[in-house]
C-alpha positions in Angstrom: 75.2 -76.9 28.8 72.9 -76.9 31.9 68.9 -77.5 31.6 67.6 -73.9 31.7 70.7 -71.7 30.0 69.5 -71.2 26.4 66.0 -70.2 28.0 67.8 -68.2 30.0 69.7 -66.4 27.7 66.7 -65.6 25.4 64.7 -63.8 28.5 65.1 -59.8 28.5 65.2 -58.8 31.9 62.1 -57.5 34.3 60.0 -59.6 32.0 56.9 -60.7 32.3 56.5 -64.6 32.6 54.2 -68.0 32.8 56.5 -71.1 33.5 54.2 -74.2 32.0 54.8 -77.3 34.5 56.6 -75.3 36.7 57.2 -78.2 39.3 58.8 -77.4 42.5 60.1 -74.0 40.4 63.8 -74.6 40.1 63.5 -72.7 37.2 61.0 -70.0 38.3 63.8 -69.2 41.2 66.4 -69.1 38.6 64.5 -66.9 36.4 63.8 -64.3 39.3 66.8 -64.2 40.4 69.5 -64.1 37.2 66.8 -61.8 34.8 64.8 -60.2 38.1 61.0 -61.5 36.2 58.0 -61.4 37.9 57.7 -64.8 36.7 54.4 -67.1 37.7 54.4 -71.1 37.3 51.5 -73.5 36.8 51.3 -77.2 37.4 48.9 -79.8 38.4 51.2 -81.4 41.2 49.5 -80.1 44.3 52.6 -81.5 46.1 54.9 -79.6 44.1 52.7 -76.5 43.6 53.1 -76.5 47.6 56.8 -77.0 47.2 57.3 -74.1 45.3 55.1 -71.5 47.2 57.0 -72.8 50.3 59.7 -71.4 48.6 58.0 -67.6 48.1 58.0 -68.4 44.5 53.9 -67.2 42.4 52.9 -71.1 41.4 48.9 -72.3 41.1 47.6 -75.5 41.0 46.4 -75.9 37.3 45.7 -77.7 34.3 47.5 -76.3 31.1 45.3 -78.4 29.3 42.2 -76.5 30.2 43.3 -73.4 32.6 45.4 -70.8 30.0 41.9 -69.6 29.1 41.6 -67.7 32.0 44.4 -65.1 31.2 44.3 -62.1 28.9 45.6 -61.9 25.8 49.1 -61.1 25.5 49.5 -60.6 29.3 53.1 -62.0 29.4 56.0 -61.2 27.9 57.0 -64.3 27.4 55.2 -68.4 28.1 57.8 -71.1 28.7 57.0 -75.1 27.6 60.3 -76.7 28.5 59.7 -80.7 27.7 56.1 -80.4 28.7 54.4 -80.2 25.1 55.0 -83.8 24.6 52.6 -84.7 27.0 49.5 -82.2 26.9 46.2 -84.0 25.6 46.1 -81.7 23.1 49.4 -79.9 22.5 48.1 -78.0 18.7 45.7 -76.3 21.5 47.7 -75.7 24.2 50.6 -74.1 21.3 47.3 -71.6 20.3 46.9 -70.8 24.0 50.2 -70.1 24.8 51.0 -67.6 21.0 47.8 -65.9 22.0 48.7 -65.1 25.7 52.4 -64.2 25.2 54.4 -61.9 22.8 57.1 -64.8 23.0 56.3 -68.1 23.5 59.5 -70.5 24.1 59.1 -74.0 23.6 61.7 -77.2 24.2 61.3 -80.7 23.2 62.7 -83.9 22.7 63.5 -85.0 19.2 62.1 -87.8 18.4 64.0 -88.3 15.2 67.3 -87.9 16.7 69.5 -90.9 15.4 70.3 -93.0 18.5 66.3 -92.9 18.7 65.9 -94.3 15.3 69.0 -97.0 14.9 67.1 -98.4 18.1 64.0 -98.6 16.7 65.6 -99.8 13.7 68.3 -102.7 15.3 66.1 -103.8 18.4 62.9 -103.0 17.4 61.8 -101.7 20.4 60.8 -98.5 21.8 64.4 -96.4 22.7 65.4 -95.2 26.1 67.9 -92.4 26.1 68.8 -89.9 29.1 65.9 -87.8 27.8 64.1 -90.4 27.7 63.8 -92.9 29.9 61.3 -94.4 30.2 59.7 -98.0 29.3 56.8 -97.6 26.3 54.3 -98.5 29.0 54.9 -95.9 31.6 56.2 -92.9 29.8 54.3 -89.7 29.9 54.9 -88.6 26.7 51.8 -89.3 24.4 52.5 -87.2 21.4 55.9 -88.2 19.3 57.0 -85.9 17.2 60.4 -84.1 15.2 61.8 -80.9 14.8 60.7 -81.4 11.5 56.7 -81.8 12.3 57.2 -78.7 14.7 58.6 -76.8 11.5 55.3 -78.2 9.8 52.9 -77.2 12.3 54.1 -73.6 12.7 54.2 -72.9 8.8 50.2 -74.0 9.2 49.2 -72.4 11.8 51.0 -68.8 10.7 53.4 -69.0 14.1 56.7 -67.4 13.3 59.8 -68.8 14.4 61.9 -66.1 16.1 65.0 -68.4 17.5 66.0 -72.0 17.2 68.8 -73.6 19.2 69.2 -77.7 19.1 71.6 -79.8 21.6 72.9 -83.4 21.3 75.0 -85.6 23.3 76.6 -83.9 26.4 74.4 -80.7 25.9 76.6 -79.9 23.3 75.0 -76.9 20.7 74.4 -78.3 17.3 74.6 -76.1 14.3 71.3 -75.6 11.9 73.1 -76.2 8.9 74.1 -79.8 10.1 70.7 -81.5 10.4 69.5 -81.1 13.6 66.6 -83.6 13.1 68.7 -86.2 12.3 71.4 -85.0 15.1 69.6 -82.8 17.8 68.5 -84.7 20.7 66.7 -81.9 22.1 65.3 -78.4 20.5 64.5 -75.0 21.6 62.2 -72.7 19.8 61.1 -69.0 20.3 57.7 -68.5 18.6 55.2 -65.8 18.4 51.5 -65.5 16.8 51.9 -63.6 13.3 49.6 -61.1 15.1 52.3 -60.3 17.8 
């Protein structure tokens, strides 16, 4: 399954949209141009923040951390968080941000429960490196660990409902609900909204 196609696939068309670490805005482009959006991206990379409005695409220069204040309420239709949450300084805040600035909010992570993560933890002892992630303990940007079973947890406390939830394994390859995706997802997808949306 490529990168961006369940995202895709859950965006109605002419859509309002905020792409979260947008980078050089691949997925902006992609957006625009299968679901015609009048999509915007944000990301702190001045280099590719200058990439992507090189390319005609609507990208600022911008913390998520500290910046999503600055919109209205409910001013998109839908905020997307593909494998950026992972790595915000404070991702419970940034998750308020984005639920109180867009009727959808759709948010992809890595699982770090999935089972080739944990039989390395448990055979080698060390910190695992898989395609998703590859990096070495020391130089990997994400700081906050965490399963599709603590994202479950957080949205039943914080009142966010879960509208969709897709989960992929090895090869892309969908993995049903019903056959434990925490244990067998290698990387989930979720649509969420504020219980006041």
């Amino acid at each position: 399954m490529r990168r961006f196609e369940i995202i895709n696939n859950w965006i109605d068309t002419n859509s309002r949209v905020l792409v979260l670490g947008c980078g050089s805005g691949d997925f902006l482009a992609e957006l625009n141009s299968a679901r015609n959006t009048k999509s915007q991206g944000i990301d702190i990379d001045s280099e590719k923040v200058y990439e992507a409005i090189s390319r005609g695409l609507s990208v600022i220069q911008g913390d998520i951390n500290t910046d999503l204040a600055d919109y209205p309420a409910n001013f998109f239709n839908y905020i997307i968080a593909h494998d950026v949450i992972q790595i915000m300084k404070k991702p419970d805040a940034v998750i308020r941000q984005m639920t109180r600035l867009g009727k959808r909010v759709i948010i992809s992570f890595p699982n770090f429960a999935y089972l080739p993560v944990r039989l390395t933890i448990f055979f080698s002892g060390r910190m695992p490196k898989t395609k998703v992630l590859p990096y070495e303990w020391y130089d990997s940007p994400n700081i906050h660990l965490f399963t599709i079973k603590d994202f479950i947890d957080f949205c039943k406390k914080e009142n966010i409902n879960i509208h969709r939830q897709q989960y992929t394994g090895l090869g892309k390859k969908n993995i049903p609900s019903c056959a434990n995706p925490n244990l067998f997802a290698e990387f989930a997808y979720f649509m969420i909204s504020s219980s006041k949306n």
